[in-house]
Wavefront OBJ file of the C-alpha trace (Angstrom):
o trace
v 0.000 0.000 0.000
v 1.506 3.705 -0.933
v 2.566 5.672 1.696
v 0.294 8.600 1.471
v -2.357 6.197 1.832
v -1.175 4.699 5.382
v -0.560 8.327 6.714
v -4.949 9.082 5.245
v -6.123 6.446 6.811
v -4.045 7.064 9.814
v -5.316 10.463 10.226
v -8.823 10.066 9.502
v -9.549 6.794 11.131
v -10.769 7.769 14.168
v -13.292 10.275 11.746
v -14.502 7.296 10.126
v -14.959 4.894 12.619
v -17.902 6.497 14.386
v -20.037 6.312 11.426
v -19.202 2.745 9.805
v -19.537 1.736 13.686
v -23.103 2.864 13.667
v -24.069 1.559 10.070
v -22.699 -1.928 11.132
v -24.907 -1.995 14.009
v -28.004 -1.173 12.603
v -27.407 -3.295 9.868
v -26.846 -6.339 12.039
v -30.164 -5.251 14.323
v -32.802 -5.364 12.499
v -34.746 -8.915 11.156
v -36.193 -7.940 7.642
v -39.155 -10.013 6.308
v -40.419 -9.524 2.809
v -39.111 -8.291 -0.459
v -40.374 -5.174 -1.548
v -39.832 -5.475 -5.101
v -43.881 -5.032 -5.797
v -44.057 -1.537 -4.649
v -41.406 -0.361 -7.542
v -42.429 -0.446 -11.026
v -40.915 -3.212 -12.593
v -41.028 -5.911 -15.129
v -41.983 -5.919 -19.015
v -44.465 -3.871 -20.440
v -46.928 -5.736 -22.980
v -45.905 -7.129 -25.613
v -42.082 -5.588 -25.116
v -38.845 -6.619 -24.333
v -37.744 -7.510 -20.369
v -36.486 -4.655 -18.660
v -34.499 -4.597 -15.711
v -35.866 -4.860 -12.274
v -35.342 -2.922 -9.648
v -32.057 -0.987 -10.423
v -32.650 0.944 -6.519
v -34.918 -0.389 -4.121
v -36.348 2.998 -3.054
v -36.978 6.615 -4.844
v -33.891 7.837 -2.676
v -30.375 6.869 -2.336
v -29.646 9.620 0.380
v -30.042 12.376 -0.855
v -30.085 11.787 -4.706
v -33.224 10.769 -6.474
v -33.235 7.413 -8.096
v -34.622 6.169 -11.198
v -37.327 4.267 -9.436
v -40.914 5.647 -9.480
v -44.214 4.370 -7.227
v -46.329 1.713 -9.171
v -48.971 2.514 -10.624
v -52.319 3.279 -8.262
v -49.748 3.656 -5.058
v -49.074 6.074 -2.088
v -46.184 6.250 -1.076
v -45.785 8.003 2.005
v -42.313 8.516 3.622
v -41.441 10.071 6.699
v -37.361 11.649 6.117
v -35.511 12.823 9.509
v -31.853 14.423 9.326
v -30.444 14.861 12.919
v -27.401 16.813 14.503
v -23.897 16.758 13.787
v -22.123 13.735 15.452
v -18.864 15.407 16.356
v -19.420 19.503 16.037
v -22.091 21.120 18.152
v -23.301 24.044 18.599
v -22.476 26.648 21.623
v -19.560 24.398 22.528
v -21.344 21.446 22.636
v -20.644 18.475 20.414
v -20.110 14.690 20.886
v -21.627 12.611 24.086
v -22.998 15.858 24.938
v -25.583 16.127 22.210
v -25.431 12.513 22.523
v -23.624 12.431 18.805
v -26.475 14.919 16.972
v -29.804 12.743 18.238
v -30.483 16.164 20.415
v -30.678 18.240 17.374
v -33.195 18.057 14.074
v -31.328 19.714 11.233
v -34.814 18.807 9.117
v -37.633 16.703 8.749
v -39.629 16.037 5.455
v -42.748 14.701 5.469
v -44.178 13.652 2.110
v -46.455 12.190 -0.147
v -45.626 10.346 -3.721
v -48.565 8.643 -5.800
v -47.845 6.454 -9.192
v -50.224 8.249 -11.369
v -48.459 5.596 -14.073
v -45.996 2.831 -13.862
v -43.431 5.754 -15.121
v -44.701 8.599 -13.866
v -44.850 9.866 -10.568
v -46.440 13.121 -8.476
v -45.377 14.449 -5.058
v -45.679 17.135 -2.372
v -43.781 17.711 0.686
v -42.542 20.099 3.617
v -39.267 20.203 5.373
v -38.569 21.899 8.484
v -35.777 23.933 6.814
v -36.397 26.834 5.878
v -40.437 25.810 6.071
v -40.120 24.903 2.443
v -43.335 22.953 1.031
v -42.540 21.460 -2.603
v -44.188 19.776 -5.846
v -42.912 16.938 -7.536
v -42.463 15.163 -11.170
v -40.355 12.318 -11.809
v -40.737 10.666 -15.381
v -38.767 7.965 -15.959
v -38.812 7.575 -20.026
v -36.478 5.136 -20.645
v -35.826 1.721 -19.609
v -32.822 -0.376 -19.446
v -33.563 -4.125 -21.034
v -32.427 -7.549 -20.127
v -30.709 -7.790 -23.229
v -28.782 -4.675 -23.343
v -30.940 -3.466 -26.386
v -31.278 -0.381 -24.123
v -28.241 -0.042 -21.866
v -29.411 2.306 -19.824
v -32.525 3.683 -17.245
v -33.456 7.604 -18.042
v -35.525 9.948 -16.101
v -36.369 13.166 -15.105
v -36.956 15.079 -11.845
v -38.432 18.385 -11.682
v -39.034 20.211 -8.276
v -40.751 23.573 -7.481
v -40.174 25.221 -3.734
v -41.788 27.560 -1.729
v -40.469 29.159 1.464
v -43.694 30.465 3.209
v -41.612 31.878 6.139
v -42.321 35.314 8.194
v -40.862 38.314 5.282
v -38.469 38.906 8.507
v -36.926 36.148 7.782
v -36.730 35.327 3.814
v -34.999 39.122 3.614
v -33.107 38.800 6.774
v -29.169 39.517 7.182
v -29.574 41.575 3.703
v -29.008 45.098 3.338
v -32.213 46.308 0.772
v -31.460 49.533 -0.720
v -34.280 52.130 -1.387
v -34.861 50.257 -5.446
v -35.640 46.921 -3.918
v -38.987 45.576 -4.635
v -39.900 42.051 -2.090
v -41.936 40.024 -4.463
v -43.687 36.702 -3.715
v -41.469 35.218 -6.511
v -38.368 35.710 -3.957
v -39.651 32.633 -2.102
v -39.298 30.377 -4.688
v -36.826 27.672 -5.707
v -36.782 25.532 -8.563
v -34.781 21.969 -9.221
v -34.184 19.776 -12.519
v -32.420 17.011 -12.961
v -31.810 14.232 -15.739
v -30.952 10.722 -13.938
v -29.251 7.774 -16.108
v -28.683 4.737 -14.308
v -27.647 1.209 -15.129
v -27.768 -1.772 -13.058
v -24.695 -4.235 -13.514
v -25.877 -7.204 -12.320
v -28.289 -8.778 -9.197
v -25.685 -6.433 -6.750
v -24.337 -2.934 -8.166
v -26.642 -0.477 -9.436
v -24.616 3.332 -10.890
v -26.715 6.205 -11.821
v -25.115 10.197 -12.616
v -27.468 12.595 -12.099
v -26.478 16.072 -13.702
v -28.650 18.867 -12.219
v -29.772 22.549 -12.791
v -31.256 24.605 -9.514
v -32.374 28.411 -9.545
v -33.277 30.252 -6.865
v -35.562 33.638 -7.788
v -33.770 35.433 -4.263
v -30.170 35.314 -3.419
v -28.135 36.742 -0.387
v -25.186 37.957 -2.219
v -22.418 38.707 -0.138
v -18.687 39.139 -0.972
v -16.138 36.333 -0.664
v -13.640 37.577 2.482
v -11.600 35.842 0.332
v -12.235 36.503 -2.844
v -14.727 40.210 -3.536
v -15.544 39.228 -7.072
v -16.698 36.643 -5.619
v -20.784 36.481 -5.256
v -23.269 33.990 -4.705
v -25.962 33.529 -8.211
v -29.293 32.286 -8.374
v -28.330 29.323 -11.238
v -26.494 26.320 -9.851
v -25.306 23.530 -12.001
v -24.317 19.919 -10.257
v -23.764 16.491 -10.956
v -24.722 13.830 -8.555
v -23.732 10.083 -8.723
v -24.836 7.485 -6.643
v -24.547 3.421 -6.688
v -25.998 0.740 -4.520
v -24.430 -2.543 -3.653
v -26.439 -5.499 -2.590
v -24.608 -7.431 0.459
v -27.425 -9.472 1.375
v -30.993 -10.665 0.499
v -32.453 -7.514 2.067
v -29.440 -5.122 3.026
v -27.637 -3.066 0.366
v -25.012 -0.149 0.807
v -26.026 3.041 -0.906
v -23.920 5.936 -1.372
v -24.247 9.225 -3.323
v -22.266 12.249 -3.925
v -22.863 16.198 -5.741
v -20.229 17.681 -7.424
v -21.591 21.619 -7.114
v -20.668 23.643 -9.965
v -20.767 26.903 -8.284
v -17.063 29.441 -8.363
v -18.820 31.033 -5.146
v -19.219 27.936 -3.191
v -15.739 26.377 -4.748
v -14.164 29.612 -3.465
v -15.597 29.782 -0.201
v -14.435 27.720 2.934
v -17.839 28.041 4.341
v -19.556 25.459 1.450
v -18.752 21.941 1.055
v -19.990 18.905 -1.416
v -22.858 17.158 -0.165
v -21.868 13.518 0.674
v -23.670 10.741 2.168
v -23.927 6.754 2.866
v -25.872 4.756 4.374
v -27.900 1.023 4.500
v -31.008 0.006 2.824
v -32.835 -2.766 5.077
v -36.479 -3.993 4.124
v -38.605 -5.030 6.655
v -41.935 -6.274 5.702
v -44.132 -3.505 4.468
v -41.611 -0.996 3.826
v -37.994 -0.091 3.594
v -35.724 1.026 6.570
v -33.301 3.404 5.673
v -30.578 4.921 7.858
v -27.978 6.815 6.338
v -24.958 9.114 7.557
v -24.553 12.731 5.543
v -22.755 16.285 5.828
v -25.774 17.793 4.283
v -28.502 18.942 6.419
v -31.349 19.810 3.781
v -33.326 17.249 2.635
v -34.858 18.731 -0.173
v -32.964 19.529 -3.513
v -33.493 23.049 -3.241
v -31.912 22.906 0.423
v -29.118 20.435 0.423
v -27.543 21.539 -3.635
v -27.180 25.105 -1.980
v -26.363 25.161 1.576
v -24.833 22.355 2.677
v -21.975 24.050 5.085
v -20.755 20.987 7.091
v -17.408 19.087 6.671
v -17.542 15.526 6.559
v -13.887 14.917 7.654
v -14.102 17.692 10.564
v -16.774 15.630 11.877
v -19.651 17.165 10.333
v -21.636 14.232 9.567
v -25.008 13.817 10.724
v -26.969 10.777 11.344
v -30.491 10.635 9.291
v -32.853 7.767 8.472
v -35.996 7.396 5.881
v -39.298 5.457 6.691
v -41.741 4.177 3.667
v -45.053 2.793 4.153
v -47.084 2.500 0.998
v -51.140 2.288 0.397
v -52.242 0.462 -2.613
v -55.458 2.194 -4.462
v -57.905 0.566 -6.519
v -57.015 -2.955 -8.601
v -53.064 -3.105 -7.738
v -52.591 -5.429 -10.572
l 1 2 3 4 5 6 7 8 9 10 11 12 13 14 15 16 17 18 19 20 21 22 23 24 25 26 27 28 29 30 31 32 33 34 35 36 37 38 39 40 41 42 43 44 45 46 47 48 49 50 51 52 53 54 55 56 57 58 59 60 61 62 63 64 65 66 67 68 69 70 71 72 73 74 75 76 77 78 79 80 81 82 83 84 85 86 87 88 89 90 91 92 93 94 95 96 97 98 99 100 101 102 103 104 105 106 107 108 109 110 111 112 113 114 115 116 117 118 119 120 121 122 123 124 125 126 127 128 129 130 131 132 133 134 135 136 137 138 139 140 141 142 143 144 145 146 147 148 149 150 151 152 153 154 155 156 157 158 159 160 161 162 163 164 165 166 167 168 169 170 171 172 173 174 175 176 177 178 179 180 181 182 183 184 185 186 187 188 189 190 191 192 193 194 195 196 197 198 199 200 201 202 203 204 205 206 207 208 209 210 211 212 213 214 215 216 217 218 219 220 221 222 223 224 225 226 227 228 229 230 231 232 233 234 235 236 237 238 239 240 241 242 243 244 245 246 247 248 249 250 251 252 253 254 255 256 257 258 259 260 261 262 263 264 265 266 267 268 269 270 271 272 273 274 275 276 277 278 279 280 281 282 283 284 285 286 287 288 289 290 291 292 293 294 295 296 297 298 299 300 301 302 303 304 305 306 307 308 309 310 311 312 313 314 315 316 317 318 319 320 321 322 323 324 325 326 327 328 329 330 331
């Protein structure tokens, strides 16, 4: 092994082993039951060629969209909780004293996806940060076949935010000269993203997920490093996540945002939104716990401000919860 890689994993060991120490133990707690491959469409269409089942198990890695969309005539509702940071608190607290983040809710999304077709799927939803409330698209338009004939899974996500918070608040820690004009608009946020994913195989599924957000209000402010520096209202990113299968019902999912923003590149206070976590099904839904620097759930939030450092122990521990209602004649 290469020297520089004994003195990284020297230095950041005791960093990592916190969170791989929790993932183990959840994954080894928990006695799943059922498969859940039903509540994902899957399968052939009529008269078509085979197409690939099942290329995520849920419509979130951790905080990238999958290709996966609710079956047809389902609900899915899922219950999203990001906690504290594990190892840097706030007011001098951190560690055993916020018992590692579980005093502290960064955000909590509640929401609500229905499979108006096998491919097409509608959602709303509200996060505690920033008190944002959100509609939902997600088309996937493309599928990847058994035989390769189509090598790959394509969809698209579109998102639309609003932030109904006090006017206090959306303007606050802004200087607004005489000119400016506060317009409903400023409370909105928008999110689009392409996702391609292939599955190799019964245990690795890949997917890139390039992405465009825009924000109608900014709070530009000047780099202290850097005064040409300002923050914009377009962001471009691209995501990438994978999933590896270790088990009949636990799986490893990762995901990662490269954000595309000279501001946020510039500025020590800004950081790439990282995350991993385990997927474990149990019966009538799917378990999710996950470790993440980014404390928005929500596109809009996490592409933006995520302002924690994962290697300075700004990791924070989330989970997801799915339970899913079945409408009409499921089959």
């Amino acid at each position: 092994m290469p020297l520089c890689l004994v003195i990284l994993i020297k230095r950041y060991m005791k960093r990592l082993l916190l969170p791989f120490a929790c993932i183990a133990f959840f994954t080894g707690s928990v006695n799943a039951q059922d498969e859940l491959d039903s509540l994902l469409n899957a399968g052939s269409p009529e008269g078509g060629k085979e197409t690939v089942f099942a290329t995520f198990k849920t419509t979130r890695v951790v905080n990238a969209q999958s290709i996966e969309t609710v079956k047809k005539g389902v609900l899915d509702f899922r219950i999203t909780h990001r906690f504290g940071n594990m190892l840097i608190g706030t007011g001098g607290n951190s560690g055993a004293h916020t018992l590692w983040g579980f005093d502290d809710s960064r955000d909590i999304r509640f929401s609500f996806d229905y499979g108006v077709t096998q491919n097409l799927t509608l959602g709303f939803g509200r996060s505690k940060m920033n008190e944002l409330l959100d509609g939902t698209v997600k088309w996937r338009f493309l599928e990847q076949t058994v035989d390769n004939s189509v090598p790959v899974s394509i969809g698209l996500f579109l998102n639309a935010g609003l932030t109904p918070m006090r006017e206090e608040q959306v303007y606050a820690n802004v200087e607004l000269d005489s000119t400016f004009q506060k317009k409903f608009a400023h409370r909105m946020s928008y999110t689009s993203q392409l996702i391609i994913a292939r599955k190799f195989g019964q245990r690795f599924s890949l997917e890139i997920v390039p992405g465009y957000t825009h924000r109608n209000f900014v709070k530009a402010f000047a780099n202290p490093n850097d005064t040409s520096a300002k923050d914009v209202n377009d962001i471009f990113s691209v995501g990438m996540a994978l999933r590896l299968k270790v088990s009949k019902r636990v799986a490893i999912v990762a995901d990662y945002f490269y954000i595309a923003s000279a501001f946020r590149r510039n500025n020590p206070d800004y950081f790439d939104p990282i995350g991993i976590g385990v997927e474990i099904e149990t019966g009538g839904h799917v378990f999710h716990i996950n470790l993440t620097n980014a404390a928005g759930i929500n596109e809009n939030n996490f592409i933006p401000y995520t302002t924690d450092d994962w290697l300075a122990g700004g990791y924070k521990m989330g989970f997801n919860i799915s339970r899913v209602f079945t409408f009409g004649n499921k089959h």
